[in-house]
C-alpha positions in Angstrom: -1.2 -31.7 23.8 -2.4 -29.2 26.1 1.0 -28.2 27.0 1.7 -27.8 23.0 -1.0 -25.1 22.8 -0.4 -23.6 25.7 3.6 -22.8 24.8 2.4 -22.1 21.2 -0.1 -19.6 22.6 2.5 -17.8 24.8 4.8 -18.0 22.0 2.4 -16.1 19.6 1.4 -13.2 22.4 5.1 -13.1 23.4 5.3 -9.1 23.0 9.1 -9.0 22.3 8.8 -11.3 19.3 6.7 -8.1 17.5 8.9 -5.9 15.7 5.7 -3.5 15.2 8.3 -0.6 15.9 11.2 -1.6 13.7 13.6 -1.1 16.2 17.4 -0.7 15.3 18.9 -1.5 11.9 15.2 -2.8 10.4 14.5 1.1 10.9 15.0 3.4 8.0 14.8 6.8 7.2 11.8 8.5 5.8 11.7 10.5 2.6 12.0 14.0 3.2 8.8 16.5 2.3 9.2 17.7 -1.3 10.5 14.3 -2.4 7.2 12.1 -0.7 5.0 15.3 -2.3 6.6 14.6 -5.7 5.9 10.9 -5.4 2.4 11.1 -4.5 1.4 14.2 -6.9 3.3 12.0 -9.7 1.0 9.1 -8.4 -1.9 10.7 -8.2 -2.3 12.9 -11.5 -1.0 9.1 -12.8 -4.2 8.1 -11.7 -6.5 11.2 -12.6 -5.3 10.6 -15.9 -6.1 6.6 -16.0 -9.7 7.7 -15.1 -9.8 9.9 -17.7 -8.7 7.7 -20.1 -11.1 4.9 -19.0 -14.4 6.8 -18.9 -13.4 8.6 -22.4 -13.2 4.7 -23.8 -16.8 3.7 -22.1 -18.5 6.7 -22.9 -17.6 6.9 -26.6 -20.1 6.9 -29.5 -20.2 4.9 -32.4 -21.2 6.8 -35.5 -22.3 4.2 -38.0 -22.4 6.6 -41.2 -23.1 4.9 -44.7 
């Protein structure tokens, strides 16, 4: 048993089994500049507007007139 967790744990801290640096073909290429600004203004006026939306709908009043 001993010998199980001692292989498992060498197994687990084996550095060459991490692919923390995508090395070769599991590397791709980033986006280029204006195309990651474009995605991530779009994304985040996308989400000024969602806050807008959801404090206009909690702050609201309701006018009970007869």
């Amino acid at each position: 048993m001993r010998r199980l967790v001692a292989v498992g744990a060498l197994v687990a801290l084996y550095p060459a089994a991490a692919f923390g640096d995508h090395p070769g073909a599991l590397r791709t290429e980033g986006w280029t500049p204006l195309t990651a600004a474009l995605v991530f203004g779009g994304l985040a006026l996308l989400a000024g507007m969602l806050v807008i939306v959801i404090v206009t709908l909690l702050t609201r009043r309701h006018d009970r007139s007869p």
